[in-house]
C-alpha positions as CSV (number, residue, x, y, z in Angstrom):
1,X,0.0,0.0,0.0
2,X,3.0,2.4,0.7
3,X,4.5,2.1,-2.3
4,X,1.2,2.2,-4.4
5,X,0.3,5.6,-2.7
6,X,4.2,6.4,-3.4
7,X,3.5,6.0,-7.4
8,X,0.0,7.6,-7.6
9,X,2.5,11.0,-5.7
10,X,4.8,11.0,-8.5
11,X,2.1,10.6,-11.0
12,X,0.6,13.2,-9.9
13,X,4.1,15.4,-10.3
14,X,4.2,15.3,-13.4
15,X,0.6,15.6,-14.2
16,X,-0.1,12.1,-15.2
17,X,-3.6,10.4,-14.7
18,X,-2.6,8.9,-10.9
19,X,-6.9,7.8,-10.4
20,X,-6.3,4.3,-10.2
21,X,-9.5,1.5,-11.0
22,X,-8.2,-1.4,-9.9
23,X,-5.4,-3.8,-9.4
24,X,-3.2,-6.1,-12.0
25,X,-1.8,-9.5,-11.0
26,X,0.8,-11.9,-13.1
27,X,-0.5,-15.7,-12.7
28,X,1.4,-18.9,-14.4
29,X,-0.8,-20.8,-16.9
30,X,-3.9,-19.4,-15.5
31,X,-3.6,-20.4,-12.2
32,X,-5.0,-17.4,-10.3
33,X,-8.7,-18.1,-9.3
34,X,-7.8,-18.5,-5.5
35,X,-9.3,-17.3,-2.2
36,X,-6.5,-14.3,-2.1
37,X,-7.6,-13.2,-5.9
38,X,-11.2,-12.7,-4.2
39,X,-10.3,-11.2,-0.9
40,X,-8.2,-8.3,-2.9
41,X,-10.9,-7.5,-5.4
42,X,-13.6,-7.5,-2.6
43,X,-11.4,-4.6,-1.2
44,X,-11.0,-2.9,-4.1
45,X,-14.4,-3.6,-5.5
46,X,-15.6,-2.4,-2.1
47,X,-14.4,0.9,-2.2
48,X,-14.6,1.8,-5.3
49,X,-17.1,0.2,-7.6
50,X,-15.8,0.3,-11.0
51,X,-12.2,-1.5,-9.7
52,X,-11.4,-4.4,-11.9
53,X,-8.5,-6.8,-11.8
54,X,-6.1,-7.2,-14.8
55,X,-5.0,-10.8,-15.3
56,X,-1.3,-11.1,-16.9
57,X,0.2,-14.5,-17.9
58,X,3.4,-13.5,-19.3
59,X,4.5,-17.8,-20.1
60,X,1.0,-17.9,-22.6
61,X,2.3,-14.6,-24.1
62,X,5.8,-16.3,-25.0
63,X,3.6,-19.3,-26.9
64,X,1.7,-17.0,-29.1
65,X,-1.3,-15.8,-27.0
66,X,-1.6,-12.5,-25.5
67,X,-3.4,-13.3,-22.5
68,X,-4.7,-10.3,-20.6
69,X,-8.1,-10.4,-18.8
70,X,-10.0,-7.9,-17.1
71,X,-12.5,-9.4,-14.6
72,X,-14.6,-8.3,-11.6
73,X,-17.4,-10.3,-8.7
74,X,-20.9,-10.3,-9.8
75,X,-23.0,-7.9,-7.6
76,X,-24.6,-11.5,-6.5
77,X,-21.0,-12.8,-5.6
78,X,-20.2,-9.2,-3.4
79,X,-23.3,-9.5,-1.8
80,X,-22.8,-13.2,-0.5
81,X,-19.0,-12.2,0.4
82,X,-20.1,-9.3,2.5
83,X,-22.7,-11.7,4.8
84,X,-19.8,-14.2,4.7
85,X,-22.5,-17.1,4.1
86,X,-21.1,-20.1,1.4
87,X,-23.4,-22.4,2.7
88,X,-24.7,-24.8,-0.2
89,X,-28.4,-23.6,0.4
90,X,-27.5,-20.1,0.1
91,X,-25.1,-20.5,-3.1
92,X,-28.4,-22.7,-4.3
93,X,-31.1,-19.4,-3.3
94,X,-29.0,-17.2,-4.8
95,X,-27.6,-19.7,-7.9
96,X,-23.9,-19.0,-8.0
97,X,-21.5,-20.5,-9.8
98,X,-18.0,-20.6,-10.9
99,X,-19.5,-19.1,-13.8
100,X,-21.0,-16.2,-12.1
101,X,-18.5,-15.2,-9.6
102,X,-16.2,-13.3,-11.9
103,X,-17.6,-11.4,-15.1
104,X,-14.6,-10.9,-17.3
105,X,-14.4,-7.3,-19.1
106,X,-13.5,-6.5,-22.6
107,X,-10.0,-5.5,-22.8
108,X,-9.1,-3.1,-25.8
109,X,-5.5,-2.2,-26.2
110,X,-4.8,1.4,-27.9
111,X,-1.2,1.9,-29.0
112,X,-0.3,5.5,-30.0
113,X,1.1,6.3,-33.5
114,X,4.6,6.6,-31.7
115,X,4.2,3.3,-30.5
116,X,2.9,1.7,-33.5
117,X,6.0,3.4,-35.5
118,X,8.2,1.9,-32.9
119,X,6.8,-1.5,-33.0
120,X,6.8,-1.4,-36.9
121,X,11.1,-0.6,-37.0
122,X,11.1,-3.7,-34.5
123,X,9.7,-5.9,-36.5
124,X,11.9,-5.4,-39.2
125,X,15.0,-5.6,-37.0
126,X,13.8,-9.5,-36.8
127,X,15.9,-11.8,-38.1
128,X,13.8,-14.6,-40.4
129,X,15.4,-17.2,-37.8
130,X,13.4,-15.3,-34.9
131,X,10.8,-14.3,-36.9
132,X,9.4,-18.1,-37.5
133,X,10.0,-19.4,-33.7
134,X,5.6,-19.2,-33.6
135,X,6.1,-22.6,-36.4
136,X,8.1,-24.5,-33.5
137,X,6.1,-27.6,-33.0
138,X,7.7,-28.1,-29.3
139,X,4.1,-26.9,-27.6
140,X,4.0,-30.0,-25.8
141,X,6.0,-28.3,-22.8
142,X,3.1,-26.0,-22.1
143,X,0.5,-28.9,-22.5
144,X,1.8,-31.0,-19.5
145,X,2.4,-28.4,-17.6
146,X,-1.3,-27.4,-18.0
147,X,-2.4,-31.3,-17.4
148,X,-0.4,-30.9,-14.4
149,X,-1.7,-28.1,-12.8
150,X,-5.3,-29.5,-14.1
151,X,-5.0,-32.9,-12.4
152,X,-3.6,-31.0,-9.1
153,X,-6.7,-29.2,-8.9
154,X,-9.0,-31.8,-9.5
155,X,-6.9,-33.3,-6.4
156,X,-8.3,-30.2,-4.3
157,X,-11.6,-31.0,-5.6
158,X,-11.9,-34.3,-4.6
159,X,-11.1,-33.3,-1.1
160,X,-13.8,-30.4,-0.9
161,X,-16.3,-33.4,-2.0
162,X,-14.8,-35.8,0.6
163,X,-15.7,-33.0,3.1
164,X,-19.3,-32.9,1.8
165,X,-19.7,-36.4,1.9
166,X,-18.2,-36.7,5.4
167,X,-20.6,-34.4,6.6
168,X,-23.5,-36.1,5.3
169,X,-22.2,-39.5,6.8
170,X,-22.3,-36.9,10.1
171,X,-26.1,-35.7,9.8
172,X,-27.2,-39.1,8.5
173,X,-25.6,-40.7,12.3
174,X,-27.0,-37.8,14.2
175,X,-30.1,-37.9,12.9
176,X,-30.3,-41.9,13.4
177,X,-29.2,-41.4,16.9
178,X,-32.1,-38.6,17.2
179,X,-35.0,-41.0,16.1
180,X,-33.1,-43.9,18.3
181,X,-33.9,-41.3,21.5
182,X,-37.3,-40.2,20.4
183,X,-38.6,-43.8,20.6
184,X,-36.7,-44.7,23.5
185,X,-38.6,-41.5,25.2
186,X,-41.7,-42.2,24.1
187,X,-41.5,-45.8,25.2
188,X,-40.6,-44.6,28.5
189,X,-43.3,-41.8,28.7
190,X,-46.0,-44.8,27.8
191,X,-44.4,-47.0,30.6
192,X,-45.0,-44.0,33.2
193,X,-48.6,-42.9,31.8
194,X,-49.1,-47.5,32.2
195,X,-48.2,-46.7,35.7
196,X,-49.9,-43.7,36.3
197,X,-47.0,-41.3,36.9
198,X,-46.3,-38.5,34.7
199,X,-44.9,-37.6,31.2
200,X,-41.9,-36.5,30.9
201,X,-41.8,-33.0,29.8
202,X,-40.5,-32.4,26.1
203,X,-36.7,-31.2,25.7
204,X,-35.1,-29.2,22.8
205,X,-33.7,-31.7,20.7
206,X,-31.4,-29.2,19.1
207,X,-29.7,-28.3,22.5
208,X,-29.5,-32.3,23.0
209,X,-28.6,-32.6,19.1
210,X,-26.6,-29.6,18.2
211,X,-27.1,-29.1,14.1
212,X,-23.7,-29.6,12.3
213,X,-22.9,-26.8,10.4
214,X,-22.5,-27.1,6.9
215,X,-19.0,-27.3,4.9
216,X,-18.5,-23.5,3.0
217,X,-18.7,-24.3,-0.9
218,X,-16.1,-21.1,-1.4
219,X,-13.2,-23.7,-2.4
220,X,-15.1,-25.9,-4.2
221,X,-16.8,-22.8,-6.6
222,X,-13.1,-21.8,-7.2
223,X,-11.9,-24.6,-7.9
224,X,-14.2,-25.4,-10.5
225,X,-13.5,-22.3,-11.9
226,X,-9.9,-23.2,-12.2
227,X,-10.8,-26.5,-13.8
228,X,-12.6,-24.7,-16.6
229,X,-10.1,-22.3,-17.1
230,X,-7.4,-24.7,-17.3
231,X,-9.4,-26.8,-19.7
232,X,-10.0,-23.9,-22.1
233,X,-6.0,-23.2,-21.8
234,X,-5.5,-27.4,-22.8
235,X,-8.1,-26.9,-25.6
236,X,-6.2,-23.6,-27.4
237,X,-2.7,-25.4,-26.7
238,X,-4.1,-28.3,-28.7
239,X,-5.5,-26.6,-31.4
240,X,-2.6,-24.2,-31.7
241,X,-0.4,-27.3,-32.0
242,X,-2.9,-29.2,-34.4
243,X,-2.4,-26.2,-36.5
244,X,1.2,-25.9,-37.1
245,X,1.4,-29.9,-37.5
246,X,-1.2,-29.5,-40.8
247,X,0.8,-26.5,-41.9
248,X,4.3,-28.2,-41.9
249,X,3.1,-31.1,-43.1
250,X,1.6,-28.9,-45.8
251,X,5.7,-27.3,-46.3
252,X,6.9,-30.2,-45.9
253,X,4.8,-31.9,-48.9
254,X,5.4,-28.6,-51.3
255,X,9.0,-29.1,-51.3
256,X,10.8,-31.0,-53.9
257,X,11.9,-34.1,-53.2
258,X,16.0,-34.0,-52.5
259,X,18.1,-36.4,-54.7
């Protein structure tokens, strides 16, 4: 925070926009939908509306694909993280989803006619060795690692559903043991009315049975999310790498054949 308030000062010295909207964050291969990610935007989000978050993955930009993202939480999403209540039959009221936490924003990039100039006496400082590294066929690298990262995930996953499935193993004893007292009571109660004595007076079965609380779905709704990006990520690897095989193969067949 100090040094951010540091930069927006010298900004405004020399009479630079210093009004700040939000927040930018590098991730590697898309790996950034995380508790932390939503905390920070809440803040920002929070005090100023309009905040978004900019999404930079500098290793997809090296394999071809600018991959900048602008994203911000659904008013549904802030109003849920401000009561703090993930429980699954809130997230089911209000129907939220890894697909409706975030809503990503349309990023246009505006390069002035300096810049443009500049990038344009670059390009033709590229040597044609340089110039074809986007033909390399070597995108397996980037595939595993995303497979990696994918089957890691789904690793987290299956422990958030172990958690749900534990705690319905939980209610399912409690609320055996709860039916097992009811008729033991009410056996008793009809042994004393059979002798002429008194009932016993009812008792708050939720003081004797306290509810157990619910597992938050939080994790689980991010990690979904990074599922599904990480799937999208394996799908444009492949069909980047499907590409160039049918175009070298398409070179490779147009050249004359060597003696």
């Amino acid at each position: 925070m100090e040094y951010q308030m540091e930069m927006m000062r010298h900004l405004r010295q020399v009479n630079i926009d210093h009004l700040h909207v939000g927040w930018y964050q590098s991730t590697y291969y898309g790996g950034f939908l995380n508790k932390a990610l939503l905390d920070s935007q809440y803040s920002y989000q929070s005090s100023i509306e309009e905040s978004v978050v900019l999404i930079y993955d500098p290793l997809r930009t090296t394999r071809g694909f600018l991959s900048i993202k602008a994203f911000r939480l659904t008013p549904t999403a802030m109003q849920l993280y401000k009561e703090g209540d993930f429980t699954p039959d809130v997230i089911r009221a209000a129907k939220l989803s890894f697909e409706t936490l975030f809503e990503e924003i349309r990023v246009v990039i505006k390069n002035s006619h300096l810049c443009n100039a500049l990038l344009s006496e670059l390009s033709e400082m590229i040597t044609e060795e340089k110039g074809n590294q986007y033909l390399d066929l070597g995108t397996s690298v980037g595939i595993i690692k995303n497979v990696r990262t994918l089957m890691d995930c789904v690793d987290e996953l299956s422990q958030e559903v172990n958690k749900v499935v534990n705690h319905q193993r939980q209610v399912g004893k409690q609320q055996q043991a709860k039916q097992q007292y009811i008729q033991k009571k009410a056996q008793e109660n009809a042994s004393r009315v059979a002798r002429g004595e008194p009932a016993l007076p009812d008792e708050d079965l939720n003081k004797l049975f306290r509810p157990i609380p619910p597992p938050g779905r939080l994790e689980s709704i991010l990690y979904c999310g990074q599922i599904g990006s990480y799937c999208q990520q394996v799908s444009q690897f492949s069909t980047q790498a499907l590409g160039k095989l049918f175009v070298a193969g398409a070179l490779q067949t147009g050249k004359p054949p060597q003696s």
